[in-house]
N, C-alpha and C positions, 0 to 999 in steps of 0.2 A: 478553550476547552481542549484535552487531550483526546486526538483520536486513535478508532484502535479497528485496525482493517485486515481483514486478512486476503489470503493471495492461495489458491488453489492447488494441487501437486501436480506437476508439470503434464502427467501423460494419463493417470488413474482416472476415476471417477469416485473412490471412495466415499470424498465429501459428499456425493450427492444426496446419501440417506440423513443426514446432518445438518443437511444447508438449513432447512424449517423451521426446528428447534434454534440455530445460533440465530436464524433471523429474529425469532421472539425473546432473546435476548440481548437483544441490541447490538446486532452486526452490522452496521450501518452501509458497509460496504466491501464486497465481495469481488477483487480483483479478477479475473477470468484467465489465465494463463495456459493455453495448451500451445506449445510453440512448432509441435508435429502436426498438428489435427490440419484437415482438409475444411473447406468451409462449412459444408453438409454438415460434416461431423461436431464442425462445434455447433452450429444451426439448431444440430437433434440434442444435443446440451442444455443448450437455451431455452427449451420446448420442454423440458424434464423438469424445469425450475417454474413454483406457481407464479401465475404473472402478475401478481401484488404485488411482489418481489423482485421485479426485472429488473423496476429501477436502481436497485442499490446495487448492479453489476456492471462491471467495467472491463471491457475487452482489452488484450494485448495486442490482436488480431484480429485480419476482416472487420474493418473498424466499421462497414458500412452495413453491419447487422446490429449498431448499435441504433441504429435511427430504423430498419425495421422491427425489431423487439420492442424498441422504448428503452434502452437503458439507460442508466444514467449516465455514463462517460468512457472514453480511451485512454490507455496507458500510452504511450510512445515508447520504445525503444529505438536505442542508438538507429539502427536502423531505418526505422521509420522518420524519425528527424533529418534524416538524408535523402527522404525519397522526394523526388519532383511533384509528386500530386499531393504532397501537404497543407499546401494554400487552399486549396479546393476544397479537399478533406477538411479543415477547420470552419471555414465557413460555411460549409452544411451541416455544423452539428448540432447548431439552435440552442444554444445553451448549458449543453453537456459539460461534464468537465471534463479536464485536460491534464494532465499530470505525465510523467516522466521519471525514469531512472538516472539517477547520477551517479557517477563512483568514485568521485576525488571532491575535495575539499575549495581548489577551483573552480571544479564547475557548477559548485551551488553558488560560488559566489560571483561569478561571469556570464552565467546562463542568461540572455537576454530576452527570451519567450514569456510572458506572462503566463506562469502554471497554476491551477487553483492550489496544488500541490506536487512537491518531489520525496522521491527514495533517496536516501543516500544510503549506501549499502558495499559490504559488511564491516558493521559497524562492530558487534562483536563473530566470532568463529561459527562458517553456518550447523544448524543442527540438521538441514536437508542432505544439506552435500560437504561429505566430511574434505573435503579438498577446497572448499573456499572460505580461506582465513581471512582475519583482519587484519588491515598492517594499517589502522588508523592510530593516531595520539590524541587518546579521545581529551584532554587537556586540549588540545589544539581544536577539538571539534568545538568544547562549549565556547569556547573564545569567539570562533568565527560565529555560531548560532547567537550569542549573545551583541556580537555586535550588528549581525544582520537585524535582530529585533530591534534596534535602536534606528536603524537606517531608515531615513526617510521616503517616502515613497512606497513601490514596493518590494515587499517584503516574503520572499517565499516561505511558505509552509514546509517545513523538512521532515519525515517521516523516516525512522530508523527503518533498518530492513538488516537480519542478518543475525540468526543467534539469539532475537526477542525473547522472554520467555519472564515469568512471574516473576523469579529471583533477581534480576535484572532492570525493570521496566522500570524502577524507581526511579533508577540511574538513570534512563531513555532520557524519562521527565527531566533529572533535576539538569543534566547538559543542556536543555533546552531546544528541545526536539519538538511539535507540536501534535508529535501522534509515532507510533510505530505500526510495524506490518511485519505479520507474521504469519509461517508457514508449518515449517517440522514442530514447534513448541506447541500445536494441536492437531496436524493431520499424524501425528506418529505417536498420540495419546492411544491410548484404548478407549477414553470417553471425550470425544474435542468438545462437547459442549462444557465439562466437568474444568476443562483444561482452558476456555475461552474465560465460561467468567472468573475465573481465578485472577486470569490477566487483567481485566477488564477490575476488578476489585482492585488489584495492588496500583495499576493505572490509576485508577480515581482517588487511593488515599494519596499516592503519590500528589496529585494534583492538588488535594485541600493542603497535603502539610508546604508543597509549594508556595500554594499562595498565603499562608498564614505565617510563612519564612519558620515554622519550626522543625 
């Protein structure tokens, strides 16, 4: 099944009047990303989101308000995969998932952590941040995705990041991607719900003519 997650704008709160409605149409998972905010601050965040819906949130940060909310899991950044209390941190998470940012073609294929899922990103030119292009060969991407699917054992879940957007996700799909994550292609809509299930439509045909090889 093709997922489709998105990832919050870095410093605003716009999405907040939003969040409700994409959760009732099938937002399964809502990335948390404030990379300035103070704990508090994302805290009172957290608290503004109804708690039916906690669990389909996943922290960047202050990873240890994901086990006082209840949410459903942490992102790592570089960063974070370097810090000395990340043993500790995983094993108290009881379950949550675990995922991760990559950014080369290497390190989806060397990463040696068992992720429920990763980013690889920018996979195409972001729509966020007009300064982070892509320098992937996205030829060279389906290759490796494709032969990671055949690899025994396991096998990472790779999630596009980068430039997502409706005219595109086809593509996401047909290189062999097992979901994308998107950000500008619906926080810098004038309607993100209007703008999510659009994605989420062309994602899901994309995925039947996948599997029907037409």
């Amino acid at each position: 099944m093709f997922s489709l997650l998105a990832i919050t704008p870095h410093d605003e709160t716009v999405e907040l009047p939003w969040l409700a409605q994409l959760f009732a149409h099938n937002l399964h998972r809502l990335h948390v990303r404030k990379p300035g905010w103070s704990r508090a601050e994302l805290a009172d965040y957290l608290l503004a989101i109804e708690p039916k819906y906690r669990s389909r949130l996943v922290l960047h940060s202050h990873y240890d308000l994901a086990q006082e909310y209840d949410l459903g899991g942490i992102h790592l950044t570089e960063t974070a995969r370097r810090a000395p209390g990340l043993a500790r941190l995983l094993r108290g998470l009881g379950g949550r998932s675990v995922s991760a940012s990559l950014h080369t073609l290497a390190d989806v294929q060397q990463h040696r952590r068992r992720y429920n899922y990763v980013t690889l990103s920018p996979i195409f030119n972001s729509i966020s941040k007009e300064d982070y292009l892509s320098s992937f060969d996205l030829a060279q991407v389906q290759a490796l995705l494709h032969k990671l699917a055949a690899r025994p054992g396991y096998r990472p879940q790779v999630l596009a990041l980068g430039g997502v957007e409706a005219a595109n996700v086809a593509s996401v799909r047909q290189m062999g991607f097992t979901g994308a994550a998107v950000l500008g292609s619906i926080w810098q809509s004038p309607d993100p719900v209007a703008s999510f299930r659009e994605l989420a439509a062309q994602a899901s045909a994309a995925s039947q003519s996948f599997h029907t090889g037409s």
